[in-house]
Every structure is written in C-alpha cells, then in structure tokens.
C-alpha positions in Angstrom: 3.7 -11.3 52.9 2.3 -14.7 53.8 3.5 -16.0 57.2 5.5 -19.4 56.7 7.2 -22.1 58.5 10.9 -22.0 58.0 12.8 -24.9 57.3 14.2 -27.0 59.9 17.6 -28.6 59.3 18.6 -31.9 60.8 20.6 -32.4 63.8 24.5 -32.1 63.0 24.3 -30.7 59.9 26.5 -28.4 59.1 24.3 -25.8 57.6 22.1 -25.4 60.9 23.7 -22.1 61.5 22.4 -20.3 58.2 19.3 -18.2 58.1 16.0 -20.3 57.7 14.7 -19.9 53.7 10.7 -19.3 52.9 9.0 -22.8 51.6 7.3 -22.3 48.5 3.9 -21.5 48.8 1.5 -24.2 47.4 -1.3 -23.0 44.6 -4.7 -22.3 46.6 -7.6 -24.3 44.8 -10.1 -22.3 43.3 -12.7 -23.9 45.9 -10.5 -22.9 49.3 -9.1 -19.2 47.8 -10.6 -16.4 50.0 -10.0 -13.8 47.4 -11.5 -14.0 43.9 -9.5 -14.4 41.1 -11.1 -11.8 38.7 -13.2 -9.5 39.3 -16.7 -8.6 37.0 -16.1 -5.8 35.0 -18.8 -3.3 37.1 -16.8 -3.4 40.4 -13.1 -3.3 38.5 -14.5 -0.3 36.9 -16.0 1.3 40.2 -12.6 -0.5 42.3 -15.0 -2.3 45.1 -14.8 -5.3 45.9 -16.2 -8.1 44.2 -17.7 -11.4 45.8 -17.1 -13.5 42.5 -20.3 -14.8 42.1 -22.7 -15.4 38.8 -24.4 -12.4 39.5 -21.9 -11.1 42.1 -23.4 -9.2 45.8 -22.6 -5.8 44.1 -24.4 -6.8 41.1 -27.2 -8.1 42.4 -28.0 -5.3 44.9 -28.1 -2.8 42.3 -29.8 -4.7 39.5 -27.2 -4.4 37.1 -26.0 -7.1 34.2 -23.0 -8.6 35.9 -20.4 -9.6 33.4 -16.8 -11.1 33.6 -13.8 -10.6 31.6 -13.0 -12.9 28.8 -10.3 -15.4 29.5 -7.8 -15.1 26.9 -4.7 -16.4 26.5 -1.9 -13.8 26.7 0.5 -13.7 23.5 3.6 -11.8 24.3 6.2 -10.4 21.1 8.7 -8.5 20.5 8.5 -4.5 20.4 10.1 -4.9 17.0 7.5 -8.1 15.8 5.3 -5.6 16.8 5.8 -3.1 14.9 5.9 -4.8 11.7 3.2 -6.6 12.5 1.4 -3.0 13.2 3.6 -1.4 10.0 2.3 -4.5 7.8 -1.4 -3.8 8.6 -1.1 -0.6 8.2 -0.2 -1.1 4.4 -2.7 -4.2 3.8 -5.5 -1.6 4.6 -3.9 1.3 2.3 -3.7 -1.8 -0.5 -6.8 -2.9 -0.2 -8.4 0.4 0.1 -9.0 1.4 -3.7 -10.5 -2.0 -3.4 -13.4 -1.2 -1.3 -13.9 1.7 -3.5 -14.6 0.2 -7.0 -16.4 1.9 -9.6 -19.0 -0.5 -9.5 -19.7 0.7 -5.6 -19.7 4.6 -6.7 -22.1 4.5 -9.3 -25.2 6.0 -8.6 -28.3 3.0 -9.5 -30.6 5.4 -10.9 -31.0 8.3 -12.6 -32.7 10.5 -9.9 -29.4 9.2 -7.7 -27.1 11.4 -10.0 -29.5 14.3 -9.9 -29.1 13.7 -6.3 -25.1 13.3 -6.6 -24.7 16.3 -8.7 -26.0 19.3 -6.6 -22.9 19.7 -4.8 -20.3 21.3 -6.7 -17.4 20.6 -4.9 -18.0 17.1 -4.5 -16.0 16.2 -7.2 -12.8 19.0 -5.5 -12.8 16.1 -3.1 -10.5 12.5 -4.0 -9.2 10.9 -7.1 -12.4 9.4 -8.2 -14.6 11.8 -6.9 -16.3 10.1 -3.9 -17.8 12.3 -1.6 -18.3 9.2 1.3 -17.1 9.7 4.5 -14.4 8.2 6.1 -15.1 7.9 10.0 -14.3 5.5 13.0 -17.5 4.9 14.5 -21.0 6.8 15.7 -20.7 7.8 18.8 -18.3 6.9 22.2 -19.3 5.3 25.7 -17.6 7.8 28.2 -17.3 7.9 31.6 -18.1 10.4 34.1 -16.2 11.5 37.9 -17.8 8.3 39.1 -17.1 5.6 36.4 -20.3 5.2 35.0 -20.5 5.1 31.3 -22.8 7.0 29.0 -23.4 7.0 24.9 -22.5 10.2 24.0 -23.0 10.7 20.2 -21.2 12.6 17.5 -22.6 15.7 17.7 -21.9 16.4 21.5 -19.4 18.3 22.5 -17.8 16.1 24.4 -17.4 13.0 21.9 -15.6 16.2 20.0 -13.4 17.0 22.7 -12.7 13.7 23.7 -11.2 13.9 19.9 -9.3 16.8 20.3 -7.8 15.2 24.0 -6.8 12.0 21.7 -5.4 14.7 18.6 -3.5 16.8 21.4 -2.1 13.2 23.0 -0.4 12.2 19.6 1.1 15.8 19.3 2.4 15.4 23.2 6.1 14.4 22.0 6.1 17.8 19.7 5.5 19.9 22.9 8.7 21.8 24.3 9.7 22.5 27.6 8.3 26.2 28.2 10.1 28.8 30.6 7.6 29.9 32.9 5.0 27.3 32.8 5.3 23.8 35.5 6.6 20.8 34.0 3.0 19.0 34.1 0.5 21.7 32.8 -1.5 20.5 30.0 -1.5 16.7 31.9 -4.2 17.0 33.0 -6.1 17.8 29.8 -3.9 14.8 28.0 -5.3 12.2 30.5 -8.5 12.6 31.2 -9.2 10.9 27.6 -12.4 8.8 27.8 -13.9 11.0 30.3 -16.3 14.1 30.4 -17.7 16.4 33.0 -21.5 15.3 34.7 -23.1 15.3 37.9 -25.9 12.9 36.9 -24.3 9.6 38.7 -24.9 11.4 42.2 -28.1 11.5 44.2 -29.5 15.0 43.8 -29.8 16.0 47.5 -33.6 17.4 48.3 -33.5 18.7 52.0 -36.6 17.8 53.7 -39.0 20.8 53.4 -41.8 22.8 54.0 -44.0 23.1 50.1 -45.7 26.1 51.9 -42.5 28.3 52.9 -41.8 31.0 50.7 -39.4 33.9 50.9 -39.9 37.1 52.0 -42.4 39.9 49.6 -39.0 41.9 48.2 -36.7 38.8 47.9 -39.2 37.0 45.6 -40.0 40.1 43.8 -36.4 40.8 42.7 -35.8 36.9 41.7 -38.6 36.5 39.6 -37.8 39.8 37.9 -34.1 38.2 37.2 -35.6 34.9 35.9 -37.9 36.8 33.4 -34.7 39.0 32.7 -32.2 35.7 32.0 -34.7 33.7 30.5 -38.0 34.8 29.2 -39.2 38.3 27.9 -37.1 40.6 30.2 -40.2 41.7 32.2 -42.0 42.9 29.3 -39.5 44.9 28.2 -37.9 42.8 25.1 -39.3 43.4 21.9 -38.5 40.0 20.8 -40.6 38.7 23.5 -38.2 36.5 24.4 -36.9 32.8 23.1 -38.5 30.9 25.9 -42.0 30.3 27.3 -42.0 28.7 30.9 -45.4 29.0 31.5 -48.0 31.7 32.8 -46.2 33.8 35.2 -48.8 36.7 35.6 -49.6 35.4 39.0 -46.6 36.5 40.1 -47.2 40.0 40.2 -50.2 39.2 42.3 -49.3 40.8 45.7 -49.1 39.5 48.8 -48.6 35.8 47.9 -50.8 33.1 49.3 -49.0 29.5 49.2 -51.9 27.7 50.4 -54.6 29.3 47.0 -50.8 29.0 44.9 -51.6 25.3 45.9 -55.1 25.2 45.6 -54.8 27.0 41.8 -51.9 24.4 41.0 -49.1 27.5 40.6 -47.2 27.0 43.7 -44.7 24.1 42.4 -44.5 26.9 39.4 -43.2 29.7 42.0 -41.3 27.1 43.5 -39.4 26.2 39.9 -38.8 30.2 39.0 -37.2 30.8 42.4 -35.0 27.1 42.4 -34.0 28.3 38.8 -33.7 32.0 39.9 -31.5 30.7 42.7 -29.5 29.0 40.3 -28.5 31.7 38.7 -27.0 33.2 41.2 -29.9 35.8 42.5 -29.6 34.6 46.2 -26.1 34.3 46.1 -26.1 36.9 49.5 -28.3 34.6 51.3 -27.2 32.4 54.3 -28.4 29.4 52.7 -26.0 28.7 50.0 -28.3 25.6 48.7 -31.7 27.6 48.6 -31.8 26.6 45.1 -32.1 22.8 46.4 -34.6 24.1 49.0 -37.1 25.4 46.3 -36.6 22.4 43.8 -37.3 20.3 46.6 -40.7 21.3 47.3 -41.8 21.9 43.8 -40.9 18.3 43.5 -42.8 17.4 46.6 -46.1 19.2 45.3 -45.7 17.7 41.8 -45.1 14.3 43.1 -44.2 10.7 41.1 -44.5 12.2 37.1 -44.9 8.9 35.8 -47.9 8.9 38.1 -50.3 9.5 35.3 -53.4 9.2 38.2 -52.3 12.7 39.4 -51.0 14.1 36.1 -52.5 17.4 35.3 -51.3 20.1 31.9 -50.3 22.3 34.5 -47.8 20.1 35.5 -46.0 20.1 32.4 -44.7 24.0 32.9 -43.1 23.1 36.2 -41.6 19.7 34.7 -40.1 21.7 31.6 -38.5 24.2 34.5 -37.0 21.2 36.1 -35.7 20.3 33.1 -33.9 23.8 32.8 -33.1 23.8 36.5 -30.9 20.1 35.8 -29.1 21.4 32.6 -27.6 24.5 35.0 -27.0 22.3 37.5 -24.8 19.9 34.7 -27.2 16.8 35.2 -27.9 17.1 31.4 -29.1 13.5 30.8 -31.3 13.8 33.7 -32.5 16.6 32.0 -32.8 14.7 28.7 -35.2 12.0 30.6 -37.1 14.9 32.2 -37.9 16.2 28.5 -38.6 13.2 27.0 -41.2 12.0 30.0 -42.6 15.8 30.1 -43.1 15.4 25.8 -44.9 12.5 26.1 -47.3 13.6 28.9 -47.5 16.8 26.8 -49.1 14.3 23.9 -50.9 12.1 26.0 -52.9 15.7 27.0 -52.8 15.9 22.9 -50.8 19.0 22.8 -49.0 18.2 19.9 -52.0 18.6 17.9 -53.2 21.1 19.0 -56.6 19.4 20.9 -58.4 21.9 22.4 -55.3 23.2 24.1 -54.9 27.6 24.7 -51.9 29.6 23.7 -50.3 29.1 27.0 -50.3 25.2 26.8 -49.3 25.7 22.8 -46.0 27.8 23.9 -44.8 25.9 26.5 -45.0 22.6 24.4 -42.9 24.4 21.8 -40.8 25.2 24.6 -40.1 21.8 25.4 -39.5 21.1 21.9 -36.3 23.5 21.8 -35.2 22.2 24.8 -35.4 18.5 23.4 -33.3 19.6 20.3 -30.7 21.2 22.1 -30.5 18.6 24.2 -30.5 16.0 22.0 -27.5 18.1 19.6 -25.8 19.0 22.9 -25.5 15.2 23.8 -25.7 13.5 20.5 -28.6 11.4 20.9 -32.2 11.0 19.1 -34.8 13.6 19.6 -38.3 12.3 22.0 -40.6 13.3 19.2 -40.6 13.5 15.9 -41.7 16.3 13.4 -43.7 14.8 11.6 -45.7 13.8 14.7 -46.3 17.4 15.6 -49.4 19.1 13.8 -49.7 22.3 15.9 -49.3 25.8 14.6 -46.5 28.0 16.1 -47.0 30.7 18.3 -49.4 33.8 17.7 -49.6 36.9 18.8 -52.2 37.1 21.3 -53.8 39.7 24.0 -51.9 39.3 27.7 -48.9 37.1 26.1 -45.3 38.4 24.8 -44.4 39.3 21.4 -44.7 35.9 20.0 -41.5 36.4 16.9 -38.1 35.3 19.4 -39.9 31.7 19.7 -41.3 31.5 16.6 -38.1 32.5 15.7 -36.2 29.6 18.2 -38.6 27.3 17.3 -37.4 27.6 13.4 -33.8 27.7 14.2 -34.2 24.4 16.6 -35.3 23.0 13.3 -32.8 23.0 11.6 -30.6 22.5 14.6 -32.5 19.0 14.6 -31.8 18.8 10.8 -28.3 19.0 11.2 -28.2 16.3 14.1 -30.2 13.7 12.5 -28.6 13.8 9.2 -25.7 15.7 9.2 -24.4 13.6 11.9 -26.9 10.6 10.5 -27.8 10.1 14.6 -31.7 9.4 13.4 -31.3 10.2 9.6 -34.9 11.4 8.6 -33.7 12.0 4.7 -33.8 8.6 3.1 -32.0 9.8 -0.3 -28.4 9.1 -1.6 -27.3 12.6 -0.6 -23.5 12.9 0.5 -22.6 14.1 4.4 -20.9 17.4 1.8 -24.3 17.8 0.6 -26.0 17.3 3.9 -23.8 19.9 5.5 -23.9 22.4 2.2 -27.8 22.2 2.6 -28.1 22.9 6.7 -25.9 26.1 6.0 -28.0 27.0 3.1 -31.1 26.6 5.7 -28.9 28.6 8.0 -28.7 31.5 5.7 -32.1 31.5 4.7 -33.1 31.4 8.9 -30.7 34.3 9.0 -32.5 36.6 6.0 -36.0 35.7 6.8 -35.7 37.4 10.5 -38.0 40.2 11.3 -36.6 43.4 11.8 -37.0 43.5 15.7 -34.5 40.4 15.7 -31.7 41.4 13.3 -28.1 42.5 14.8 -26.3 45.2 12.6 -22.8 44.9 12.5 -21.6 46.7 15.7 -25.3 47.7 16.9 -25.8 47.2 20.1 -28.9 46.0 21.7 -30.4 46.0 24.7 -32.4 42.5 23.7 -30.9 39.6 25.6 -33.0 37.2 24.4 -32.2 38.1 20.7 -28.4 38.3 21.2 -28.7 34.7 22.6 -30.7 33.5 20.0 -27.8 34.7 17.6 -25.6 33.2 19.7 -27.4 29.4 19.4 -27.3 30.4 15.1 -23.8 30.8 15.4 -23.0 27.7 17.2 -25.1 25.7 14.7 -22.7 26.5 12.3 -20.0 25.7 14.9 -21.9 22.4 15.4 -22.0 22.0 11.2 -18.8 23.1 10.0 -16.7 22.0 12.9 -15.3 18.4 11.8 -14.1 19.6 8.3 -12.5 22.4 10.4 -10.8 19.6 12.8 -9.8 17.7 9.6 -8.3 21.3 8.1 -6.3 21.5 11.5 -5.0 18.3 11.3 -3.8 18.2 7.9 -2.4 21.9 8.3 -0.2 20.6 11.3 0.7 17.2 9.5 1.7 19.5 6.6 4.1 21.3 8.5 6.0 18.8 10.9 6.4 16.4 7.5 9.1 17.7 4.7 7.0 14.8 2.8 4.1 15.6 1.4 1.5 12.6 0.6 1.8 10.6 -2.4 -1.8 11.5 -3.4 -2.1 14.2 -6.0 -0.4 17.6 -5.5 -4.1 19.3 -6.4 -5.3 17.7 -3.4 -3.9 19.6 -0.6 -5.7 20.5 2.8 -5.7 24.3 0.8 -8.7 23.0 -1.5 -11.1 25.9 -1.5 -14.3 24.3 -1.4 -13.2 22.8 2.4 -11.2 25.9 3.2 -14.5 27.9 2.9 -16.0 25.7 6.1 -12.9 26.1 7.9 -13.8 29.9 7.3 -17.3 30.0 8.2 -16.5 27.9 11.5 -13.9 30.1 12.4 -16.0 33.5 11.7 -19.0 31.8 13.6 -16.5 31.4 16.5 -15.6 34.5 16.7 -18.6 35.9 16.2 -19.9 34.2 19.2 -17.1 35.6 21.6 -18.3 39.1 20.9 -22.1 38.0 21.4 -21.0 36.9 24.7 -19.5 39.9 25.4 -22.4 41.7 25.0 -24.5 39.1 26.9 -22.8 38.8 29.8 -22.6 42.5 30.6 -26.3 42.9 29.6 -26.7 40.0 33.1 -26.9 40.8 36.4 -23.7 39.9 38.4 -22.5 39.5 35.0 -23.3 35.8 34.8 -24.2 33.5 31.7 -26.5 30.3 31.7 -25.1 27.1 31.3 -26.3 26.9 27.2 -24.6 30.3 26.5 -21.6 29.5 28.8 -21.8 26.4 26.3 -21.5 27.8 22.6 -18.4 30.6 24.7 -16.6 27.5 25.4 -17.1 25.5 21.7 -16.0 29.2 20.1 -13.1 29.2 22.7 -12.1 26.1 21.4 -12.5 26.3 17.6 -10.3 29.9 18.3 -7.7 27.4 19.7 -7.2 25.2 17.4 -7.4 28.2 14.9 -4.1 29.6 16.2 -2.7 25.8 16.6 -2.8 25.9 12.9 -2.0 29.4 12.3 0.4 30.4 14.9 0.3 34.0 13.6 -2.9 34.5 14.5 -4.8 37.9 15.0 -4.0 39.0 18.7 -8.1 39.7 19.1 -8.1 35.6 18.9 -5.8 35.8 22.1 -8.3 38.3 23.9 -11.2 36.2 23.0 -9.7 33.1 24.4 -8.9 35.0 27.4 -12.4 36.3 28.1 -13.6 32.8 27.9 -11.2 31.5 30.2 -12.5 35.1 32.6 -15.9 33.6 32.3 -15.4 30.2 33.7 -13.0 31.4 36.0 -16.1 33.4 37.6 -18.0 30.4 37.8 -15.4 28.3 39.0 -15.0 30.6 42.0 -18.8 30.2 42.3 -18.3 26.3 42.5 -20.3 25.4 39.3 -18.3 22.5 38.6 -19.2 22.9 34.9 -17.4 25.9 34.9 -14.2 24.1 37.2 -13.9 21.8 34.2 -14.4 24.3 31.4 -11.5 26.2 33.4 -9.0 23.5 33.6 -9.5 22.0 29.6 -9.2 25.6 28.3 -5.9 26.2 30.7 -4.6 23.5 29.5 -5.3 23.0 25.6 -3.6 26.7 25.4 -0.9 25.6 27.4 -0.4 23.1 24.5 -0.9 25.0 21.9 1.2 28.0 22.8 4.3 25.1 24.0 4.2 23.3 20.5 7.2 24.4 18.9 7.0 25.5 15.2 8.9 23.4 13.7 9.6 21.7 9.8 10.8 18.4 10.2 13.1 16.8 7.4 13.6 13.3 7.7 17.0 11.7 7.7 16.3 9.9 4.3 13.6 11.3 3.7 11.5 7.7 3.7 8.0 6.7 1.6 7.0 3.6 1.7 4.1 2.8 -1.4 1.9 -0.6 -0.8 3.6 -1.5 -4.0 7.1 -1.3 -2.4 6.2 -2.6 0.9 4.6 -5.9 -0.9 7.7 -6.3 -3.0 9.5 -6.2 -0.5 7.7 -8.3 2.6 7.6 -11.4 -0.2 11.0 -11.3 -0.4 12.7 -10.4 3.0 9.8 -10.3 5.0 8.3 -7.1 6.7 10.2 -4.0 5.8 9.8 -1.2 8.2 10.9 2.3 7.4 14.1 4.3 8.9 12.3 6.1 11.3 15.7 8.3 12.6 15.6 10.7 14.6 14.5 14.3 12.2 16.5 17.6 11.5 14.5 19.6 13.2 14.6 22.9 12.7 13.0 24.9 15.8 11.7 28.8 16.8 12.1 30.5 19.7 15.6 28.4 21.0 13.3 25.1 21.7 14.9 21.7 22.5 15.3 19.3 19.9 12.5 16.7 19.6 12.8 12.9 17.8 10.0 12.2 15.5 9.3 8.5 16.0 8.4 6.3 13.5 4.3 5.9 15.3 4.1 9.5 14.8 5.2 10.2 11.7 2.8 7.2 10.3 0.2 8.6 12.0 1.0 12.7 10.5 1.1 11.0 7.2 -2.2 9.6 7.9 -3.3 13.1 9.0 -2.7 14.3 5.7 -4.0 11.9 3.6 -7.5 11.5 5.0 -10.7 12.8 4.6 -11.9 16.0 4.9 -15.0 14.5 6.6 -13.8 11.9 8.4 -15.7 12.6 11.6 -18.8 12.5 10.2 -20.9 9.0 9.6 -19.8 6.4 6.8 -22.9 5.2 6.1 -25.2 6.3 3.1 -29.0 7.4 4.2 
C-alpha cells in the first residue's frame, strides 16, 4: 500500500483520540505515472515488463510489430440479459440459415458442374436439400507454444485437431464423475492447456563450441552408422525394399580408418557429422558420458556447412547434410525449424536445377526426392503449404542403378507423399490445386480411392499379408504413413460421428431435422469405419516396428501416426463404451511407448504421455448416462420468433435432467449452455471441420 499522511485533527477536538484515516489518494496524470497503464500485447503475452512506448524497449530490441490493446468501453449485463441475448442469437442464425442456402446458391451454373456434382453417391445421404458444402469455423488456429509465441498451425496438423478434441473434452467436463481411485484433478491438465501445443522451436538450439575435426572412436562410429542405416535407410543392405529414405551417399563410410581432414577436403565430413548427430539422436550413444553428443556432432556439421543462405559457398553436396538437419530438428521437436530448413534446402536444390533433372546423377536425383517427402509430411503434419509445387518438378523417379539400393520403397514413398500432398491441399483446401466445383465428400471419396489404388499397385517385395511378418522395417513404416493418411482423410467425419453419437445419448431429444438423418447414415458411418480400422491397424504396425528397433525405440514420425491411432482408439471407445478389450491394449502400448521416451527426456514423448493419460482418464470417468429433460423442452425459430415479438426473449427450462447413471455415479445437472450446445452436436455437419469454401 501507498504510504500516506494521516489526518491531523485540530487542537481540542474531541475526536483527537481516534485512529488517524488514510486520505484519498489523488489520480496520477498520465505524464507523472511511473507505471504504464497498458501494456502492448507482446510483453502481456510473454508477462515482462513493458516501457509503454510507440514501439516499446522490448519491442524495439527484438524487431517485432509492437501493438496495443484496443480501448473499448466495458459494457456490463446481467447473467440472465446474457443469456437471452446469447439464446436469441443463437436462433437468428438457425432462422436465417435456410436462407444462406437458397436454391439459387446450390445450383450448379453449368452442365460439366453437375457432371462434377453427381460422382459422389452419397452426396445426396447428406441434408434436406442435398448440399454436400461444408460447414466449418475457420482454416487453421494461431497456437502458442511453452514460451508464448504463436504459430499458424493449419487444419490438417495434428495439433489444430487436438486442440479440437481439448475444446470437445472441455464442453463434456461437467458430464465427468468423481472416479474411485483416480485424484480429483487428473484429466486438468489435458482440459487447460487449450490453445497450446508441444515445440521446442522458440528456444536457442544450444551448439557447444567444437572441434569439426573430432570424431569418435573406429567401433563406436561403426555401430552408429550401422543403426542410422537400420532406422532410417536400407537396413545396411539388407532390406529388399531398399528403404523409404535416401540421405545421401554413405559408401564412404565403410572406408576404414577414417580421415577427418580428406572427409573435409572430399566435402563428406559435415555428412558423417549429420549420421552420427542423428544416430545419436536416436538413442545409439545413450551409454556415453556425454549425454548431448548428439548436439556435439550437429554442431560441427553446422560449423563446416556454414551460413546456407550463403549462396557464395553453396555446393550440391551440401544439400544431403541440410536434408539430415532437417531430420535431426523433427526428432528433436523443432518441426517448423525443420519446415524452414526444407524449404531453404528445396530451393537451393532448384537453383542447382535438380528438379529437372539438369545434368544431375542418381545420388543428387534421390536425395531431392527425399526432401520432397520430407516437405509433404511436413507440410500435412503442420498444416501449411508445400515449398514446391508438382507441377514445377520435371524429374523422373528413382531407378534402379549399379552401387545404389533397391530403388521400389522410395519410388514407392515418393507416390504415397503424393497423395499425402493431395489430400492436404484439397482435402483440407490449405493450397487447393483442383480448381473444379468438386465437394470436400468428393475430395475425400477420391484421396481414398487414390489410397486404394497406391495400396494394389505395390510390388510384391512391399505387400504385408495379413499376420505376415517381416523383417523389412522400412516397408512396415511405409505402411504405417498409408494408414495414417487415411487417419489424416477420414478423421474429421469420424470426430463429427463421435460427437453426434455422444449428443445422441446424453439428449432424450432427438433433433428436429428428419428422422432419416441420423449420425447412423451409412455413407458417413463407412469413414468412421475405415478411420477406425486404419487406427488399429497402425497399433499393430507399431508393434512390429518397434521390436524390429534397437533399444526398442521409434522415430519421432512413427511415434507420430502411434499417437493419432491412440487417439482415434479413444474417442472410439468414448463413443462406444463397449468397446473390444484389444482397443484397451492398444491404447496401453501407446501410452508404454511414450512412457519410454519420457524417461529418456524427449519432451515430445513427456507431452504425448500426459494428453494420452489424461484424455483416457476422461473418457473412462464419463458416466454413461441418458438424460431426460424435465419438460422435455424444443424451442423451433418459429416458436422462439412468436414468442420474442410478444414477451420478449424466451429462454428455455433448462432444469436440472433425470439422469439415469451406471456404475453408482453421482448425479450431474445438465445446464441449459450444454444442452444447446449437444443439440448443436447433433444437428451439424458431418464435415464440419473441413473448409467452407468451394475450389
């Protein structure tokens, strides 16, 4: 508190003996306060402090756009105004709904358009007037990382998706009993980390200073390169696939004894460095007594390889040892660092005219294709445009050639990423590349056709059969990226499914849509299917993966389609309570797999760990329950209008629901905000998530 004066009374007054009373404090002009008033928006969101100036101190040092908070007058109502105020909207935008959907709007302007309209057969299972349009909030979410700095995340990424789920699990918070044997708080910390995701890319990556000619001992570097080509290329020759990846020539490193200063000379020895950082990574020098070795190598590859947008000292070689930096940042969860890295290695990859092909070998022709898988995975796994497009790139895929691997597991990737790119760009409209009137059902119907077709045109040295095992690890991964595609294509009609399945179940009342328009329609129930299979599918594939590893670990791109199938298994038995107990062992070895890596410290895994913990907290704790409303209450837009002219805003009797519990749960009020918002659930769109936009 402010340190005042007190009060002096005047001689002989009676009331000298009381306690001396605090003066009111005067208002401080804005010219003479030492504390600013509001703080820019940059250091309220990283809590520093703020100098108040037009740019502020903060600002300024870091070159960043200093903005202020608006100034707007605060308007305070009623929790009952409201209410109807919110209740009232919430009617005007049912009303005027049918509205925005006239006839005149659906009709195709050409004939070729209902060609176009008509290939999809259950377009017309889905709505009243047959409009296959999508219903969705918006493209793509700004989310914040551990240290408050926001990043575009699109809809395809995994973690716009979850951040849905975290906001769908919120909602569903008040249905979620008190459990005996699980802590008051678990599943909290799933519930309110809404907004955020897991990244490391906002912190300095810390290179030790180093020594570019040091290299580990003869054995040690013979047993991490033979893990790196193990985890990630051709499995030391012994694949027939030939692997999924090309990271460049490697044959030098079975040239023994090693000579860092002619590895320099030749331009390989930032290459070494890159297979041993990566190697490292992964967990091959986990015995040694230094536990950051993998920093150590990367280090000195990036001190050989120098400024890459240094185009004076830019060399094709580099590009290898820039596409395994790119690799080493995704394991180390710095995946839009990684993104840049791709994008800046692409376009030095063209300016060397590797995308057509100019004059470039087979080992400069792989290793751009390479990059091009990475890009597309990248770009799906974060929801943003791809660095080149296809059309740009005129050079023939992989061949088989004398002294290189069995070219058919790239060729193979190559086709797969594809599609992959396909279903990003279109599916998810993120940089639509198909200009016609073709509906998201359509767009999502054709990238699992292409799926299927991918699938049946595989050589026979890359097919799984049914339980057949194989000692491939490169082609059970490359099954395992197939299945998650059709995770990646499937998985917002599946999320709608869920939704309306739950809203279904808590709500006596069914919508007052059509009775043939449940969430049971076939057509959509067949996605749900193929998501769920997919998912399944891809928790016995990493089964099989992981005890084909050393140390039985996982990279961070497999450890990535375990933990979407964990999820979609989840929310499978949210839905279906009385589930298949196989689902329960799958979501168990998932949450065994990122337990490993959180005792390893991988963050990514620490994260993985906690959402997983939690989400099946909540969905084992939901009670399943019918609820019956009181009066059973249904407001229409015709009622609700009829009834606002007259006696102003009606809201419905939200009272507390019958509800009828398992397993000896506490009771639970529905409130009147969540029962809107289950109706809501039931009556949207099957594709809701997806774009609203025509291409």
């Amino acid at each position: 508190m402010w340190p005042v004066e007190p009060l002096r009374d005047p001689p002989g007054d009676p009331s000298s003996g009381r306690r001396a009373v605090h003066r009111r404090r005067e208002r401080t002009s804005p010219s003479s306060r030492k504390r600013v008033r509001t703080a820019c928006n940059s250091c309220s969101l990283r809590r520093v402090k703020c100098s108040g100036e037009q740019p502020c101190a903060q600002c300024h040092r870091a070159t960043r756009r200093c903005e202020y908070p608006l100034d707007l007058d605060k308007v305070s109502v009623s929790r009952s105004e409201l209410e109807a105020l919110k209740a009232r909207c919430e009617e005007l935008e049912r009303r005027a709904s049918p509205a925005a959907q006239a006839p005149s709007m659906m009709m195709p302007s050409s004939s070729s358009d209902v060609t176009n309209l008509e290939t999809s057969k259950t377009g017309a299972a889905f709505g009243s007037n047959g409009n296959t349009d999508d219903i969705a909030p918006s493209e793509g979410r700004l989310l914040h990382d551990p240290d408050g700095t926001a990043r575009y995340l699109g809809p395809s990424s995994g973690a716009h998706f979850l951040n849905r789920v975290k906001e769908f699990m919120a909602t569903l918070q008040p249905l979620v009993g008190t459990q005996q044997g699980y802590p008051p708080q678990s599943g909290q910390t799933f519930l309110t980390s809404v907004g955020r995701y897991q990244t490391f890319d906002s912190r300095t990556l810390q290179l030790p200073p180093v020594d570019p000619s040091q290299l580990p001992s003869q054995t040690e570097m013979t047993l991490m390169v033979t893990e790196f080509r193990f985890f990630t290329q051709d499995g030391n020759g012994d694949f027939p696939s030939g692997g999924i990846f090309y990271w460049g020539n490697l044959s030098f490193t079975n040239q023994f004894p090693y000579d860092a200063a002619a590895l320099r000379t030749s331009g390989q020895l930032a290459l070494l460095h890159m297979v041993l950082a990566v190697a490292a990574r992964l967990g091959s020098a986990a015995h040694w007594k230094d536990e950051d070795c993998s920093e150590h190598f990367f280090s000195r590859a990036q001190l050989i390889l120098g400024n890459p947008l240094d185009i004076t000292s830019h060399a094709p070689r580099d590009i290898s040892v820039m596409l395994l930096m790119a690799f080493y940042l995704i394991e180390a969860n710095r995946r839009d660092s990684a993104y840049v890295m791709v994008n800046v290695a692409l376009h030095l990859a063209i300016m060397d005219g590797a995308h057509c092909s100019c004059g470039q070998g087979e080992d400069f022709k792989r290793t751009f294709w390479t990059l091009y898988v990475l890009d597309c995975w990248l770009s799906s796994v974060l929801g943003r445009p791809p660095s080149i497009s296809d059309s740009s790139i005129q050079l023939p895929l992989p061949e088989e050639t004398p002294g290189f691997p069995s070219p058919v597991g790239l060729q193979a990737h190559i086709g797969l990423a594809k599609i992959s790119r396909y279903i990003v760009c279109n599916v998810y409209r993120i940089a639509p590349s198909d200009q016609s009137l073709a509906t998201n059902l359509q767009h999502v119907e054709h990238a699992l056709s292409l799926l299927q077709q991918w699938l049946n045109s595989l050589p026979l040295s890359l097919k799984i059969d049914g339980q057949l095992l194989t000692k491939d690890r490169a082609c059970l991964v490359l099954h395992l990226m197939y299945n998650q595609d059709i995770i990646l294509t499937t998985r917002p009609i599946f999320f709608a499914a869920v939704k309306k399945i739950l809203a279904d179940r808590f709500l006596s009342q069914k919508s007052n849509k059509d009775k043939t328009e449940t969430y049971q329609a076939e057509s959509y129930m067949s996605f749900v299917g193929r998501c769920h299979d997919a998912a399944s599918e891809n928790i016995r594939l990493g089964v099989l993966i992981r005890d084909l590893s050393p140390r039985q670990r996982l990279t961070h791109q497999e450890a990535h389609a375990i933990f979407n199938a964990a999820l979609v298994i989840l929310l499978q038995r949210l839905a279906f309570p009385k589930s298949e107990p196989t689902e329960t062992n799958d979501v168990a070895f998932a949450i065994e797999v990122f337990q490993q890596e959180a005792r390893l410290g991988n963050n990514f895994g620490i994260d993985c760990l906690t959402v997983l913990q939690d989400l099946s907290f909540i969905v084992y704790a939901l009670p399943q329950a019918h609820l019956t409303l009181v009066d059973e209450p249904v407001v229409s837009a015709t009622t609700f209008a009829n009834s606002s002219e007259t006696n102003g805003p009606v809201e419905p009797d939200m009272s507390p629901a019958n509800i009828d519990l398992l397993d000896g749960q506490s009771t639970v009020e529905l409130n009147g905000a969540l029962f809107r918002e289950l109706q809501t659930w039931l009556e949207n769109d099957y594709l809701e998530i997806y774009n609203n936009f025509r291409l």
